[in-house]
C-alpha positions in Angstrom: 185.2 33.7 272.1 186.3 35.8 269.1 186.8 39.7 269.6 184.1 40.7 267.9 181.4 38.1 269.2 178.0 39.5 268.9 178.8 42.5 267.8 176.6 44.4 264.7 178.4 46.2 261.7 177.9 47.6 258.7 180.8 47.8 256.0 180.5 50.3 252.9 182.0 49.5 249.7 181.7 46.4 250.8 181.7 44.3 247.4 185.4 44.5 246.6 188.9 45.3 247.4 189.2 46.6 251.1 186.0 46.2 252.0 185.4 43.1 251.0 188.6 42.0 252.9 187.1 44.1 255.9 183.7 42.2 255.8 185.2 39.0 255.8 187.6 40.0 258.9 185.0 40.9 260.7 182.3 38.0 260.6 185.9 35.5 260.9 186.3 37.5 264.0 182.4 36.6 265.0 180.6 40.0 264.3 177.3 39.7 262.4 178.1 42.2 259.3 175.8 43.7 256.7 177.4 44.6 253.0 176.7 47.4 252.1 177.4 48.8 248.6 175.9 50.4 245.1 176.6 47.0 243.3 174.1 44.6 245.0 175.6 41.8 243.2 179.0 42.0 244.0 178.0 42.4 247.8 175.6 39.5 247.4 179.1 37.2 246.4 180.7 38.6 249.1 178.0 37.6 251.6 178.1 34.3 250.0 181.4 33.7 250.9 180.5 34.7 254.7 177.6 32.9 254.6 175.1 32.9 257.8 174.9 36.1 259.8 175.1 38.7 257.1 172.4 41.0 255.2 173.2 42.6 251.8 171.9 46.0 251.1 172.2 48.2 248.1 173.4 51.6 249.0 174.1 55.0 247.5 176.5 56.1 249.5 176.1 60.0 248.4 172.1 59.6 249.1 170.9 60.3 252.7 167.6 58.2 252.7 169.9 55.1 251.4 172.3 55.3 254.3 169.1 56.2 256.5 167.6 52.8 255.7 170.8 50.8 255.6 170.8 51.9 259.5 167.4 51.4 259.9 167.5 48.1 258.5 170.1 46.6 260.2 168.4 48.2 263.8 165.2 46.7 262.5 166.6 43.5 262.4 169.5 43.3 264.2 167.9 45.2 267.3 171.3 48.0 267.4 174.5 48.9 265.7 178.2 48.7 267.3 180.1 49.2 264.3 180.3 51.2 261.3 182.9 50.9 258.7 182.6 53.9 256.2 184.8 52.5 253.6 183.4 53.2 249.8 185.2 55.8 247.7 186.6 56.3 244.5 189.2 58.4 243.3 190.9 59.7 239.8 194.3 60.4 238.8 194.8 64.0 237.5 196.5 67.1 238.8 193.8 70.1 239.8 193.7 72.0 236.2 193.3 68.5 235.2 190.6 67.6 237.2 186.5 68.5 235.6 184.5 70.1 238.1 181.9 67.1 237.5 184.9 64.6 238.4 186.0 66.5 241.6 182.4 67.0 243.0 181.9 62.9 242.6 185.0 62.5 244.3 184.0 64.8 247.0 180.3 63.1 247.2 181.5 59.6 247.2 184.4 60.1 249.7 183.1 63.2 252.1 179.7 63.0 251.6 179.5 59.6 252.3 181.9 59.7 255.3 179.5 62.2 256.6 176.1 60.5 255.6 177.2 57.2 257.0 178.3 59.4 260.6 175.1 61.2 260.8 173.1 57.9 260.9 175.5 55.4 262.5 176.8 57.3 265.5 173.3 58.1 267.0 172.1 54.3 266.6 175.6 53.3 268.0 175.1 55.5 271.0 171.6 54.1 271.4 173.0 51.0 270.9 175.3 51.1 274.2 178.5 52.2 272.5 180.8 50.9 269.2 183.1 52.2 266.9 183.2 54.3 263.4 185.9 52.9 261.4 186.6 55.6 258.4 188.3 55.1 255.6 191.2 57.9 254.8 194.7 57.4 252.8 197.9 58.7 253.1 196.6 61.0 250.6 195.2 62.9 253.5 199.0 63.2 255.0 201.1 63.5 251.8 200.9 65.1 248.8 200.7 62.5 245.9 201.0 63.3 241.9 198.1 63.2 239.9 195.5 62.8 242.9 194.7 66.4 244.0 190.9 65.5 244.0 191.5 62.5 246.2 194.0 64.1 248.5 191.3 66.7 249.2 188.6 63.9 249.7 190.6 61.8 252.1 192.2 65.2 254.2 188.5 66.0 254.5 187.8 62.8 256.2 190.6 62.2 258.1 189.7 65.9 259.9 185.9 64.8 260.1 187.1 61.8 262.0 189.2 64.0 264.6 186.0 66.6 265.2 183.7 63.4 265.1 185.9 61.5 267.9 185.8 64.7 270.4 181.9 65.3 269.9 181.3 61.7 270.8 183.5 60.0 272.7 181.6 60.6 275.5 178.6 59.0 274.4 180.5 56.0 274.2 181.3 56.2 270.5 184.6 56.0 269.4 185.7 57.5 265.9 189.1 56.6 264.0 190.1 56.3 260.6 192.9 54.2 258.9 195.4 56.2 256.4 196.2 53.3 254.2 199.3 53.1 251.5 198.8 51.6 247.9 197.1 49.1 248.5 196.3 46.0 245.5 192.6 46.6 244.6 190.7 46.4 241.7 190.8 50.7 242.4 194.8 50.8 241.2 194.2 48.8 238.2 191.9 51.0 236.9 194.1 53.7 237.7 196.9 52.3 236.2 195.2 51.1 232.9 194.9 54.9 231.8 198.7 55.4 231.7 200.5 55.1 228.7 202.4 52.2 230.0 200.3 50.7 233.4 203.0 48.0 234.1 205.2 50.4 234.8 203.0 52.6 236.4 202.2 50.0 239.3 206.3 49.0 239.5 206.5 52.6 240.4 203.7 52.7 242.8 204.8 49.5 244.6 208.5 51.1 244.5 207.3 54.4 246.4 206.6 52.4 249.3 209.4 51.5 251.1 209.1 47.8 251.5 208.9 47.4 247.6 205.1 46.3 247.7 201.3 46.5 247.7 199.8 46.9 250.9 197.4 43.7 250.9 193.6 44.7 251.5 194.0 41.8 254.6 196.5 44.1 256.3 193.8 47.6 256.2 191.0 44.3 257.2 193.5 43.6 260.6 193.6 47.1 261.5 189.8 47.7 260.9 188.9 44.7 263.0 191.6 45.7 265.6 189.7 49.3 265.8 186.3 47.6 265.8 187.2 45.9 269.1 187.2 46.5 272.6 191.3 45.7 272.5 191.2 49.5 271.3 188.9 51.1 273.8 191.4 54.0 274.5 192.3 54.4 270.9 190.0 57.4 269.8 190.8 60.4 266.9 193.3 58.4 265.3 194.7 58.0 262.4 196.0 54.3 261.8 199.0 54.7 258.9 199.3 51.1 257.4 201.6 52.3 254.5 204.7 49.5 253.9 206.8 53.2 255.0 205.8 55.6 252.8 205.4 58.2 255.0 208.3 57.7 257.6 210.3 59.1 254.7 
C-alpha cells in the first residue's frame, strides 16, 4: 500500500512549478488530490497527467468564499479532508524603497493571506475529518535575508511564524501544521524573475552559485518532503520548518 493511500488533499498553486510537482507526488503516492489554482487550465493539464482520482477547481487564493468552497467541495464529494498543501505565492525582486505599495500588498495577499485563508477553512474540516496535515509553503526567505526580495522575505517570515502558532493551537485536535523553507528552486517563478535583469543568464548562474551544491533545487525534491510531511511516517514531526536548500543556509 502506498503512504498516502486513501488519503484527501488539496494543493494550491497547483498548475505549475512546485505544486504541480507536489500534486503529482501525492496521487503517485495514492492520495486522491484536488488542484487547486487561479489558472483553471493549467490545473486542468496537470490533472490530466494524474488522471483518475483528482478534481480541478479554480481558486483565488486571496478570496475567502473561494478557499471556502474549494473545502466545501472536496468534503462534499470526497466526504473529509486529510491534507492541505498551501502552496501558491508569488513574489518580486526589489529592495523596500523599491517596492510600490500596490506590489507589496499583492505579495502579502497572495502569500499571507492565502496561507491564512487556506488554514482557516482546512484545519477545521481536517479535524472533523479525524486528523491530517497542513503542509505550508515558506522559503529560506523567511530565515535569511536575500537582495532584492524584501516583500517576499516579509511574506514567507510571516508564514513560517503562522505555521509555528498554527501547530501549538492544533496539534491537539489531531492536526499537524509544518512548513517547508525551500532554496532556489527551478520554476517558471525564477525565470520570470530573472528575465527583468539586465543580463538574466547571469542572474540565474548566480542564483544557482549561492547555493552551495552549485544548483537548482528541483520542484521533485520540495514534492518528497511535502509528501513525507503529508504522511503518517511524520506523525511526531509538528511546527517545523523543513530547509530543503542545496546548503544555503548552513553557511
Amino acid at each position: 500500500m502506498e503512504r498516502l493511500e486513501g488519503k484527501r488533499a488539496i494543493v494550491t498553486g497547483a498548475g505549475s512549478g512546485i505544486g504541480r510537482a507536489i500534486a503529482l507526488r501525492l496521487a503517485s503516492e495514492g492520495a486522491r488530490v484536488t488542484l487547486a489554482d487561479i489558472d483553471e487550465g493549467a490545473a486542468k493539464k496537470v490533472a490530466a497527467e494524474i488522471g483518475d482520482e483528482t478534481l480541478v477547481q479554480k481558486t483565488d487564493v486571496t478570496k475567502p468564499d473561494d478557499v471556502k468552497a474549494l473545502v466545501s467541495r472536496v468534503l462534499s464529494e470526497w466526504g473529509g479532508l486529510d491534507v492541505m498543501v498551501n502552496n501558491a505565492g508569488i513574489g518580486i525582486a526589489a529592495t523596500a524603497p523599491d517596492t510600490s505599495e500596490e506590489d507589496f500588498d499583492r505579495v502579502m495577499s497572495v502569500n499571507v493571506r492565502g496561507t491564512f485563508l487556506g488554514m482557516k477553512f482546512a484545519i477545521p474540516a481536517i479535524r472533523d475529518s479525524g486528523g491530517g496535515s497542513v503542509v505550508n509553503m515558506s522559503s529560506i526567505a523567511a530565515l535569511v535575508g536575500l537582495t532584492d526580495r524584501a516583500a517576499y522575505c516579509a511574506a514567507k517570515g510571516a508564514i513560517l511564524a503562522m505555521t509555528r502558532a498554527a501547530a501549538v493551537d492544533h496539534v491537539g485536535e489531531g492536526v499537524r501544521v509544518n512548513c517547508i523553507a525551500p532554496g532556489t528552486v527551478e520554476t517558471p517563478w525564477v525565470t520570470r524573475i530573472t528575465a527583468g535583469y539586465d543580463d538574466p543568464e547571469e542572474a540565474r548562474a548566480r542564483m544557482q552559485a549561492r547555493q552551495p551544491h552549485g544548483r537548482f533545487v528541483q520542484p521533485e525534491e520540495i514534492a518528497a518532503m511535502a509528501a513525507y510531511l503529508a504522511s503518517d511516517e511524520a506523525a511526531s514531526v509538528i511546527g517545523a520548518c523543513m530547509v530543503v536548500d542545496g546548503g544555503m543556509t548552513a553557511r
